[in-house]
C-alpha positions as CSV (number, residue, x, y, z in Angstrom):
1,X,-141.9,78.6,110.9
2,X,-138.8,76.8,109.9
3,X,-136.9,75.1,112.3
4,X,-134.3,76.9,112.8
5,X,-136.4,80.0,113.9
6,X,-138.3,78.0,116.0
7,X,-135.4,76.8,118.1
8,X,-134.3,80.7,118.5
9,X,-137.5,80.6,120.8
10,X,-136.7,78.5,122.8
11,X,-136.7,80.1,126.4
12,X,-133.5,80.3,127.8
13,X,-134.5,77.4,130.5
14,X,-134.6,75.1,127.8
15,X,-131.5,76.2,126.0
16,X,-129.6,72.6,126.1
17,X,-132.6,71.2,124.2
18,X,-131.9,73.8,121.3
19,X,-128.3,72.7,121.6
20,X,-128.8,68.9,122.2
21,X,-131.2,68.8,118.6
22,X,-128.3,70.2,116.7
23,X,-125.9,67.6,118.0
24,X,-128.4,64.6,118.0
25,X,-129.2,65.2,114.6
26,X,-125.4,64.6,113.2
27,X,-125.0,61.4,115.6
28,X,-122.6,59.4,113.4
29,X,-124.6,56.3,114.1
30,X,-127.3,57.0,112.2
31,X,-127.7,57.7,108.6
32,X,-129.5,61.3,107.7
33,X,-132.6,59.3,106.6
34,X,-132.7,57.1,109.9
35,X,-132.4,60.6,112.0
36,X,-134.8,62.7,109.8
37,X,-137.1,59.7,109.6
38,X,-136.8,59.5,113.4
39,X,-137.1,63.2,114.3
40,X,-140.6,63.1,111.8
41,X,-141.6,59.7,113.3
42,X,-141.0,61.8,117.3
43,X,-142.7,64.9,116.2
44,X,-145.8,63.2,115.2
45,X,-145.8,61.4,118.2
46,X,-144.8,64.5,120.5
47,X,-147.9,65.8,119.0
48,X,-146.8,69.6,119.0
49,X,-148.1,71.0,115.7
50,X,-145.4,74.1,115.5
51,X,-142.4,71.6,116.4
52,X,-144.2,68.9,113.9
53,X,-144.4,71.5,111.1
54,X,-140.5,72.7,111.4
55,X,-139.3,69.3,111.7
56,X,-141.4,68.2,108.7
57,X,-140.1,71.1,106.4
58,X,-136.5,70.5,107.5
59,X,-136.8,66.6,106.9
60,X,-138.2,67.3,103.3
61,X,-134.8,68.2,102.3
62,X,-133.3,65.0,103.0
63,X,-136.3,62.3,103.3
64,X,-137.3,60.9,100.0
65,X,-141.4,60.6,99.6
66,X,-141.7,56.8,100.9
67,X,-139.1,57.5,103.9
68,X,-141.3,60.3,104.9
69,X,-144.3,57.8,104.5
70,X,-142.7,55.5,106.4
71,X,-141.9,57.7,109.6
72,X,-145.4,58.5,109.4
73,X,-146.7,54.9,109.3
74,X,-144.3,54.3,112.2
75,X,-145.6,56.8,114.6
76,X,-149.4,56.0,113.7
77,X,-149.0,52.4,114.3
78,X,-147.2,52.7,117.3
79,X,-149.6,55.2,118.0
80,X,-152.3,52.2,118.3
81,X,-149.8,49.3,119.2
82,X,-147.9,51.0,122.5
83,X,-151.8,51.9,124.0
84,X,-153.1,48.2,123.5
85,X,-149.5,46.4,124.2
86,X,-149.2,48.5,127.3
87,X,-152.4,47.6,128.3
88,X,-151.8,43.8,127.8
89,X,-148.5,44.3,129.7
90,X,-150.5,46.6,132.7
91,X,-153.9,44.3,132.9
92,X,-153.0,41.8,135.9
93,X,-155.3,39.7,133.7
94,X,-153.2,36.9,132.0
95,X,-156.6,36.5,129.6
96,X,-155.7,39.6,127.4
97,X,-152.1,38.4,126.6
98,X,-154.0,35.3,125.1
99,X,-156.5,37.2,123.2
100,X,-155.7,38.5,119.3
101,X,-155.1,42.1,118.4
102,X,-157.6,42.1,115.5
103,X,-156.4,45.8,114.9
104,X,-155.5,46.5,111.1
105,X,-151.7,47.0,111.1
106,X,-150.6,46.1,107.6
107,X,-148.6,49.1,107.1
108,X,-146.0,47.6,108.9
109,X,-145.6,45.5,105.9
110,X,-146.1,47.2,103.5
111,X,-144.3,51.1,104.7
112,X,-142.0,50.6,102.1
113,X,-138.7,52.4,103.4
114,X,-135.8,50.3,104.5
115,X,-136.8,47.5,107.4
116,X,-134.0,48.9,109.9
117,X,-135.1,52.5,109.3
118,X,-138.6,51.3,110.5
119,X,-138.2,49.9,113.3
120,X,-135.5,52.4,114.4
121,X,-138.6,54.6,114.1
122,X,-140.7,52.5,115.7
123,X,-138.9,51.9,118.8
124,X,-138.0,55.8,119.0
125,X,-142.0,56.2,118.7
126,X,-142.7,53.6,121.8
127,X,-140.0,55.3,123.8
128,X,-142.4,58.4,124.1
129,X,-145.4,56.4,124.3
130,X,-143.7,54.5,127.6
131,X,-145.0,51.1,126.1
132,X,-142.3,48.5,127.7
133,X,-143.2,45.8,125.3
134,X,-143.0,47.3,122.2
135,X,-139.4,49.0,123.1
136,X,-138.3,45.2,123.9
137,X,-139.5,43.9,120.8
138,X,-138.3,46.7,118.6
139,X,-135.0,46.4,120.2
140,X,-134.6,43.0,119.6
141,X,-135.5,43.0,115.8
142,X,-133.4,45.4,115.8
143,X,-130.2,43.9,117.4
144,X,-131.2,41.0,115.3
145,X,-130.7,42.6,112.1
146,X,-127.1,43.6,113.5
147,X,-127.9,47.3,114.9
148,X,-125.6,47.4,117.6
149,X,-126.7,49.5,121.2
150,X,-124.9,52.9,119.6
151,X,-127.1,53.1,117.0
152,X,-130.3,52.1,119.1
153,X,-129.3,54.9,121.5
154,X,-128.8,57.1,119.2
155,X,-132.0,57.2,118.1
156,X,-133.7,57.5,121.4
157,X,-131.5,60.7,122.0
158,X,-133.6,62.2,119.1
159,X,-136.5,60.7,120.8
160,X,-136.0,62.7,124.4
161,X,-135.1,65.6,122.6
162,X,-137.8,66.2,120.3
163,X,-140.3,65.5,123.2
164,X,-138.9,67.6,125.6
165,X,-138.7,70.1,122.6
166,X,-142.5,69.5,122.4
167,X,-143.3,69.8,125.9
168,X,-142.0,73.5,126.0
169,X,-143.7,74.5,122.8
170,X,-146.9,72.7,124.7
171,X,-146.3,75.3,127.7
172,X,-145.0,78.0,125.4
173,X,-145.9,78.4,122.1
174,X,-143.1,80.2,119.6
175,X,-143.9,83.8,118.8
């Protein structure tokens, strides 16, 4: 179902989400790859397979292949990352925050799309997985590299949007 017909069935209680997606994807502070990249990157993470599929179809039109790899990477990674940061963060044991990872995360050298993209991606991705720590340190890499709070924001519109956008099609799935 392209995307478009998907958001005509969206129940008239959820009408501002139809609206807000068209407005949140044309936020001047992102480029089209950085909100394509981040609606693919929200989908995945949303994990609604009808919302996923129209997103993905529409992005194809403006994601080149290693962008769309990219998004991908980002939500799988943070797929893994926000459960066992969160957990590290949650533990009242001080013992796991001095423990290694040793979980496999090379994609998040080796993604290939542009760094800021990624971890505008990233960060959108651990704003629906509610993992505190890797928000923070997404953030800050990102205001590093000079992405000022517009942009960041920006980003985590698409984030609330595509996941409320999810939850409905959870509840109610498009005809």
């Amino acid at each position: 179902m392209e995307l478009e017909q998907l958001l005509n069935a969206v129940p008239e209680y959820a009408k501002d989400l139809k609206l807000n997606l068209g407005s949140v994807m044309r936020q001047p502070e992102l480029t089209p790859q950085q909100a394509w990249g981040t609606a693919v990157a929200c989908a995945i993470a949303a994990r609604n397979p009808q919302l996923l599929a129209a997103i993905l179809d529409e992005a194809a039109k403006t994601l080149n292949e290693q962008a769309l790899f990219g998004a991908k990477a980002a939500a799988s990674v943070m797929g893994m990352n926000n459960i066992f940061y969160r957990f590290r963060h949650l533990s009242s044991n001080p013992k796991y925050g001095t423990m290694p990872a040793r979980l496999r995360m090379q994609v998040i050298a080796k993604h290939g799309a542009d760094p800021v993209d990624f971890e505008i991606w990233c960060l959108a991705v651990s704003a629906i997985n509610g993992c505190g720590v890797c928000v923070d340190s997404h953030e800050n890499v990102l205001r590093e590299k000079g992405v000022n709070e517009e942009t960041v924001l920006a980003a985590i519109r698409i984030a609330s949007t595509i996941h409320a956008l999810a939850t409905v099609f959870d509840a109610e799935p498009a005809k």
